[in-house]
C-alpha positions as a printed NumPy array, in Angstrom:
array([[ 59.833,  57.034,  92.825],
       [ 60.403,  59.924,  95.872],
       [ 61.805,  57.385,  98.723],
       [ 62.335,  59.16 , 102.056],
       [ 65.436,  61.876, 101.55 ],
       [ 63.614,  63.194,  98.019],
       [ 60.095,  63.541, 100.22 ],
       [ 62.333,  65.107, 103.036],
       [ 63.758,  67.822,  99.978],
       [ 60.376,  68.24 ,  98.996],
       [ 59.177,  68.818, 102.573],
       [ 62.005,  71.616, 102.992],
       [ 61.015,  73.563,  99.832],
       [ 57.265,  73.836, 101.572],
       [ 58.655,  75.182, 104.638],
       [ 61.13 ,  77.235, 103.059],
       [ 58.685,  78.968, 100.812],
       [ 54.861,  78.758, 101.965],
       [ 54.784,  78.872, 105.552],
       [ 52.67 ,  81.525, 107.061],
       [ 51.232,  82.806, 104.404],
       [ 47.313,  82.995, 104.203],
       [ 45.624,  80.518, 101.85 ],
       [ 43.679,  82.914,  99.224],
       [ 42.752,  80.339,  96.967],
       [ 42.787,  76.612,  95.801],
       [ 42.496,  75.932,  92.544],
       [ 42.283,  72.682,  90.865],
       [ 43.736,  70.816,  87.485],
       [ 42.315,  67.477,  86.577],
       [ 41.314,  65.844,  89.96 ],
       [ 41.584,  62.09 ,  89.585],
       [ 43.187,  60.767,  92.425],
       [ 42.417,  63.726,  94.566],
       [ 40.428,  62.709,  97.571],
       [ 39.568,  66.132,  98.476],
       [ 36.249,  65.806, 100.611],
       [ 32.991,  66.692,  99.886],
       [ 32.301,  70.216,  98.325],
       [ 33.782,  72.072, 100.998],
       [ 37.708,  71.756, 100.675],
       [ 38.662,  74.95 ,  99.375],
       [ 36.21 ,  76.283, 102.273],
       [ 38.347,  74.367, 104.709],
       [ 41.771,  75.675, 103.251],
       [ 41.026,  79.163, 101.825],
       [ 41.396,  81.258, 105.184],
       [ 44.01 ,  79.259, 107.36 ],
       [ 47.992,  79.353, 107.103],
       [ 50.343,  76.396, 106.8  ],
       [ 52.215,  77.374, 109.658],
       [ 54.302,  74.052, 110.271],
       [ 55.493,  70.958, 108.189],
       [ 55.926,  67.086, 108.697],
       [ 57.364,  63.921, 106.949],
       [ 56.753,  60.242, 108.365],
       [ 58.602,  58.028, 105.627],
       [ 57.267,  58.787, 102.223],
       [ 53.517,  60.999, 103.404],
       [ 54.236,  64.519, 103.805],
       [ 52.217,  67.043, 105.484],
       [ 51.54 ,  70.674, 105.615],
       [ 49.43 ,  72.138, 108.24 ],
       [ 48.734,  73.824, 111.823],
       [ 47.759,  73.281, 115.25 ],
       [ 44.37 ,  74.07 , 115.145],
       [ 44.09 ,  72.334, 111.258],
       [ 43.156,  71.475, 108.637],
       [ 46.349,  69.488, 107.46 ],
       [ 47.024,  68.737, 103.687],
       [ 48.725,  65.112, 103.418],
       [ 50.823,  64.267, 100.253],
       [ 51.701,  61.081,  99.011],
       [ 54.004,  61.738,  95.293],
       [ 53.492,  58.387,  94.156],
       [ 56.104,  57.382,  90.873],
       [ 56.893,  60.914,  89.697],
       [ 54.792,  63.384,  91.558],
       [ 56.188,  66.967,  93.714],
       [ 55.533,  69.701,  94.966],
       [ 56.787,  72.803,  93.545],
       [ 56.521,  75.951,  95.24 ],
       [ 56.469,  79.137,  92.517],
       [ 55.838,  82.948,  92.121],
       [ 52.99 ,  84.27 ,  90.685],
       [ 54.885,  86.046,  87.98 ],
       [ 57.063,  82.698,  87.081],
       [ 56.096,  79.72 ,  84.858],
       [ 53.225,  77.346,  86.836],
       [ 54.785,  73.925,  86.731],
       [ 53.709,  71.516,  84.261],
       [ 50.844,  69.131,  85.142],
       [ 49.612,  70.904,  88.554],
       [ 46.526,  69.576,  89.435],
       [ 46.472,  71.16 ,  93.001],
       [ 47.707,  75.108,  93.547],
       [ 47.654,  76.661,  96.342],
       [ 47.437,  80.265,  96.197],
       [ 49.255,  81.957,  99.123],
       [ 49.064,  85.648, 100.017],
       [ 51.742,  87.87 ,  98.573],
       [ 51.591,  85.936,  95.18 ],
       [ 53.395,  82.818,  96.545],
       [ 52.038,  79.158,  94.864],
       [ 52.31 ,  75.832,  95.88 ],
       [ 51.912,  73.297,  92.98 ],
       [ 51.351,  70.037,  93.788],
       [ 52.565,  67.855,  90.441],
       [ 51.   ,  64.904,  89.723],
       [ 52.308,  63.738,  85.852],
       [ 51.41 ,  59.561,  86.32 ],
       [ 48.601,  60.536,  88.166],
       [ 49.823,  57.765,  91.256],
       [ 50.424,  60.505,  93.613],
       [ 47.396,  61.443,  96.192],
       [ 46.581,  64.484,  97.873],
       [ 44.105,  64.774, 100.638],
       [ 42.543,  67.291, 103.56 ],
       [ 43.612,  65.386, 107.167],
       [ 42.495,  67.249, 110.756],
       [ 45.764,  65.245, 112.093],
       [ 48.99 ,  63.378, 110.83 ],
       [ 49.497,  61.345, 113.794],
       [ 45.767,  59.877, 113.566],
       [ 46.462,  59.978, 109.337],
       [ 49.247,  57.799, 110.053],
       [ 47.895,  55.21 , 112.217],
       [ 44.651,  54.967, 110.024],
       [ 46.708,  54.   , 106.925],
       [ 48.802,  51.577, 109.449],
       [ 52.341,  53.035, 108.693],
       [ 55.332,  52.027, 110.286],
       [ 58.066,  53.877, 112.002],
       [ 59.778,  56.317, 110.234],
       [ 63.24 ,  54.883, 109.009],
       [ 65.21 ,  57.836, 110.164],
       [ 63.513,  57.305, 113.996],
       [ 63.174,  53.875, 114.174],
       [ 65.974,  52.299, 116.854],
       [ 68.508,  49.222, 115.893],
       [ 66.351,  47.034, 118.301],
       [ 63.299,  47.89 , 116.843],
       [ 64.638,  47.561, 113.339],
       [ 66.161,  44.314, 114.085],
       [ 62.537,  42.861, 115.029],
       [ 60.742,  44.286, 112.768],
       [ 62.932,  42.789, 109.385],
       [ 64.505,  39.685, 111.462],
       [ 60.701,  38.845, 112.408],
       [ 59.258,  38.793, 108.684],
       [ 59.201,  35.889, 106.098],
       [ 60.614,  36.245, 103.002],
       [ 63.239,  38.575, 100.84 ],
       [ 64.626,  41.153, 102.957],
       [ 64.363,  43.488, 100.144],
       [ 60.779,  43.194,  99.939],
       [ 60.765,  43.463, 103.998],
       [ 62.793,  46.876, 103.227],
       [ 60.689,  48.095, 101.307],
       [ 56.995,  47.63 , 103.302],
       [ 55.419,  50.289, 104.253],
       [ 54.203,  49.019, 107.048],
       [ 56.849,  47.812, 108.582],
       [ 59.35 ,  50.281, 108.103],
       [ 58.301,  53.804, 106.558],
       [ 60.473,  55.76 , 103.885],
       [ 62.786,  52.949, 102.024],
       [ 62.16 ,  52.455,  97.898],
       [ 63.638,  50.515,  95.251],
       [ 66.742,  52.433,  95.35 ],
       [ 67.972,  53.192,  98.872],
       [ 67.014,  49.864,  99.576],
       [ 69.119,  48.292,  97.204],
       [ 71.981,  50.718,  98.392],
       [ 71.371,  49.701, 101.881],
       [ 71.59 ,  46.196, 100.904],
       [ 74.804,  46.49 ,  98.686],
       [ 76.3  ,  48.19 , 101.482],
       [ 76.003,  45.582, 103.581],
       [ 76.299,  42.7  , 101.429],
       [ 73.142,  41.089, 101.112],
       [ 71.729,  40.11 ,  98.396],
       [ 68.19 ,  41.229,  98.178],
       [ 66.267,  37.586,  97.831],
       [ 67.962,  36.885, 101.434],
       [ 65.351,  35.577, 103.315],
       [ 64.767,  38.349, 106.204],
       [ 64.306,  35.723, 109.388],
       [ 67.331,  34.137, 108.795],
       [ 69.74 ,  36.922, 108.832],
       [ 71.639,  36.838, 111.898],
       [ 71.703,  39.547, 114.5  ],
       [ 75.307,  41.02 , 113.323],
       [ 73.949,  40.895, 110.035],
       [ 71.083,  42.814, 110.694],
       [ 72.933,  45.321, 112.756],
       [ 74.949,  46.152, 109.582],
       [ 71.927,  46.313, 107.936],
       [ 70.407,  49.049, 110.334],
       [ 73.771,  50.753, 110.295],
       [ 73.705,  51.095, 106.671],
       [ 70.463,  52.175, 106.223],
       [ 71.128,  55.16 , 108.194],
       [ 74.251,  55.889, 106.441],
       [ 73.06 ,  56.318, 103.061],
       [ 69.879,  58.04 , 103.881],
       [ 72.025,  60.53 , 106.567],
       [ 74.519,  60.848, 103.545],
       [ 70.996,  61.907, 101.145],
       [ 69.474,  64.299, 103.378],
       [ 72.599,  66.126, 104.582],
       [ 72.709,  66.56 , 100.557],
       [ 69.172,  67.274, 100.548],
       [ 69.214,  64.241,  97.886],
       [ 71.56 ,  65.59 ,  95.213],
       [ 72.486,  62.892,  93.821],
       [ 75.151,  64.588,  91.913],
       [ 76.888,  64.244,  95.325],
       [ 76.459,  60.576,  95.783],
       [ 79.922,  58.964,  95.986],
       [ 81.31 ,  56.668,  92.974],
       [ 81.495,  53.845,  95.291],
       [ 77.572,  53.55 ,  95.364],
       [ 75.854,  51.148,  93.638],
       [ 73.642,  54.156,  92.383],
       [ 76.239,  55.275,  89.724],
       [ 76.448,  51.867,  88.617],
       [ 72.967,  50.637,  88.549],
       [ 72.785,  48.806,  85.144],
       [ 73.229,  45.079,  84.447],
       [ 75.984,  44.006,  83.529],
       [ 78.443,  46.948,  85.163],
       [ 81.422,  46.425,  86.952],
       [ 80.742,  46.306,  90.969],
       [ 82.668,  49.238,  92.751],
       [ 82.837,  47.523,  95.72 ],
       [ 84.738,  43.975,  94.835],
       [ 84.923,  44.169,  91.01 ],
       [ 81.878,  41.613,  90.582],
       [ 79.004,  42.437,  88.137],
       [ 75.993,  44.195,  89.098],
       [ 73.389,  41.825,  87.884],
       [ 69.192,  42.89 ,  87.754],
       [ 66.767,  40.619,  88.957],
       [ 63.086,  40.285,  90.282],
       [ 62.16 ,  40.165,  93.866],
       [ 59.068,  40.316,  95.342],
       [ 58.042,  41.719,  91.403],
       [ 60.342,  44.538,  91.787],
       [ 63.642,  45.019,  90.11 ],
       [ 66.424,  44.545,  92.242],
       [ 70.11 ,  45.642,  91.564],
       [ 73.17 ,  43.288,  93.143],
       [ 76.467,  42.643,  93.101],
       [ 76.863,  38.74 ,  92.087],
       [ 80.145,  38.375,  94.282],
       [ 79.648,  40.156,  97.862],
       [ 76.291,  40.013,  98.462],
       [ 75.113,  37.083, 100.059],
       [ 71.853,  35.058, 100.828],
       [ 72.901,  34.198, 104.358]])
């Protein structure tokens, strides 16, 4: 699933490629989970220019000043693809936007999990559907209340939403592997130095992912990533990476240096 630096990559590509373009055209694949409102969203679109983009955690958005905004959620395997009219139209598009100058934006939607919809504003899109602070803004302080102050596996803390925007099953695993805490630690009982290392992590291994605007063929051997199957050898201490449940996710960890308190 797109965690914060793959949304980021995606976020680039839109900017890169379909800013300022008039909007000729929206035209539409098979629209379940579309929440496109009413009968008037290509009137709202068709006309106006994308003339700035946004991220808060995992919701990107495309829009302007004056609006309309487009916000994109990509769900398990969703993303948006920006293509030339005279090159191959991605695979499962059920949103394309139709730019001036024969420039496309295909939104890709294969599981059908990912959600498009027509916002006036992100900052009142992102309180309505009670987000949390971005991971990438959110300070050590704040971070340290936020998971120190919630019951249950810090993994599963990580990985809310609304708590703490951006973080997945796998940079939260990373995080936690960096640090050495095993992902059914219970979050209010980590001590402060503790959670300082987890903060310090986290922005260490999503820094590292979008300075390599998530390539994960860059991602160094000592990760966990490489080495995310049960049973392999941990690159950190030599343990084994054992998979487990938490909070009715998988969870990757060493056996040997991470630790429930």
């Amino acid at each position: 699933m797109p965690e914060l630096p793959e949304c980021e990559k995606s976020r680039r590509k839109v900017a890169d490629h379909c800013l300022n373009r008039t909007i000729e055209a929206v035209e539409y694949g098979e629209v379940s989970h579309m929440n496109l409102p009413g009968g008037n969203a290509r009137e709202r679109l068709v006309g106006h220019r994308f003339t700035e983009t946004r991220r808060h955690g995992k919701a990107i958005f495309a829009g302007s000043k004056t609006g309309p905004w487009i916000a994109v959620r990509l769900g398990m395997t969703g993303s948006l693809r920006p293509f030339d009219a005279d090159g191959e139209a991605p695979d499962y598009a059920k949103v394309t936007f139709v730019f001036e100058g024969d420039r496309r934006l295909a939104f890709r939607n294969p599981r059908k999990f990912g959600v498009l919809e027509v916002i006036e504003d992100p900052e009142a899109y992102i309180a309505e559907t009670g987000l949390g602070p971005d991971a990438m803004e959110i300070g050590a302080d704040g971070f340290a209340e936020v998971i120190g102050g919630t019951k249950g596996a810090v993994k599963s803390a990580l990985m809310a939403q609304t708590k703490i925007a951006g973080l997945g099953n796998l940079w939260s695993d990373e995080t936690l592997f960096r640090a050495g805490v095993a992902p059914d630690a219970a979050a209010n009982r980590l001590s402060d130095d503790t959670l300082g290392q987890l903060y310090s992590e986290m922005r260490h291994v999503l820094s590292h992912l979008l300075d390599n605007n998530a390539d994960y063929g860059k991602i160094p051997d000592d990760w966990l990533f490489p080495h995310r199957t049960d049973g392999a050898d941990c690159p950190a201490c030599g343990g084994t990476i054992r998979k487990s449940k938490v909070g009715g996710r998988s969870a990757f960890a060493c056996d040997t240096h991470q630790k429930t308190a």
